[in-house]
C-alpha positions as CSV (number, residue, x, y, z in Angstrom):
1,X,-0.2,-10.2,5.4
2,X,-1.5,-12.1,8.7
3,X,-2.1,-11.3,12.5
4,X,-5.1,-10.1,14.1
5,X,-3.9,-6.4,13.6
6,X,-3.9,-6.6,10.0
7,X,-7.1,-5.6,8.3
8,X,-8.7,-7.6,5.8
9,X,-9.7,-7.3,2.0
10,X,-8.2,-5.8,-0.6
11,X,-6.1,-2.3,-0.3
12,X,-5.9,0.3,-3.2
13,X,-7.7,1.0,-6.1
14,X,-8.8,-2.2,-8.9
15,X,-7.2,-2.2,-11.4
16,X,-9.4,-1.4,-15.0
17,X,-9.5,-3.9,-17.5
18,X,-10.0,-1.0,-20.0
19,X,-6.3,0.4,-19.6
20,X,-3.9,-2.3,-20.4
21,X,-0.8,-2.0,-21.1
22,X,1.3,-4.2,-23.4
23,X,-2.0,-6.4,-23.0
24,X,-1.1,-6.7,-18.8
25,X,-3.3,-4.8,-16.3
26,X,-1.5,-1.7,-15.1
27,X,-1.0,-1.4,-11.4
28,X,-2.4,1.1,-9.2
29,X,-0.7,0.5,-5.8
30,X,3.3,1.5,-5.6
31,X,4.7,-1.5,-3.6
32,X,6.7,1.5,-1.7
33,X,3.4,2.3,-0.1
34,X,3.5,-1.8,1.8
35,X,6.9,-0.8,2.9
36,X,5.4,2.5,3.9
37,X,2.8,1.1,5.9
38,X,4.9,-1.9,7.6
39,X,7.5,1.0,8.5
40,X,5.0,3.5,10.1
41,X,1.9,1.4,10.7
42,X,3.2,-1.8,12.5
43,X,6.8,-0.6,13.1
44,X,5.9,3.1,14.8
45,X,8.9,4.5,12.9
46,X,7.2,8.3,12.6
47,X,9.9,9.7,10.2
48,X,9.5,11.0,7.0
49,X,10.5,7.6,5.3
50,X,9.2,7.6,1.1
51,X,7.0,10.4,2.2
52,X,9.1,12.6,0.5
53,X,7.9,11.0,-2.9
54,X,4.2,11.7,-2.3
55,X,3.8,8.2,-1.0
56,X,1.0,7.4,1.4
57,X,0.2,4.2,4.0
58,X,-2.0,1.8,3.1
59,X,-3.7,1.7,6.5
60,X,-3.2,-2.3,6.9
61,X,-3.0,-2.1,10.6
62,X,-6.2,-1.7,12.6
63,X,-5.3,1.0,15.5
C-alpha cells in the first residue's frame, strides 16, 4: 500500500524458517485481516465486518 496515511514496514508476525510446510514458509497474516483494515481503517465502515471470525486490523493507517 501507498499514501502518506499508510504506515510503513512490515505488518504481522515473520514467518519461521523452522516450520515449513510442504518445504514453503507458512503464513502468519490472514489476507482477510488487509481487507479488514482497508474496510474499517481507511474506509470508517465501524460494523462488525470478518470480526465475527476472530479477525483483527492490521493498523496500516496512521490516525
Amino acid at each position: 500500500m501507498l499514501g502518506g496515511k499508510v504506515k510503513g514496514g512490515a505488518h504481522g508476525a515473520y514467518p519461521s524458517l523452522a516450520k515449513l510446510e510442504d518445504d514453503d514458509l507458512a503464513f502468519t497474516t490472514d489476507f482477510r485481516q488487509l481487507y479488514l483494515s482497508l474496510v474499517q481503517e481507511w474506509w470508517g465502515y465501524g460494523g462488525d465486518f470478518l470480526t465475527v471470525k476472530g479477525l483483527k486490523p492490521l493498523g496500516l493507517i496512521k490516525a
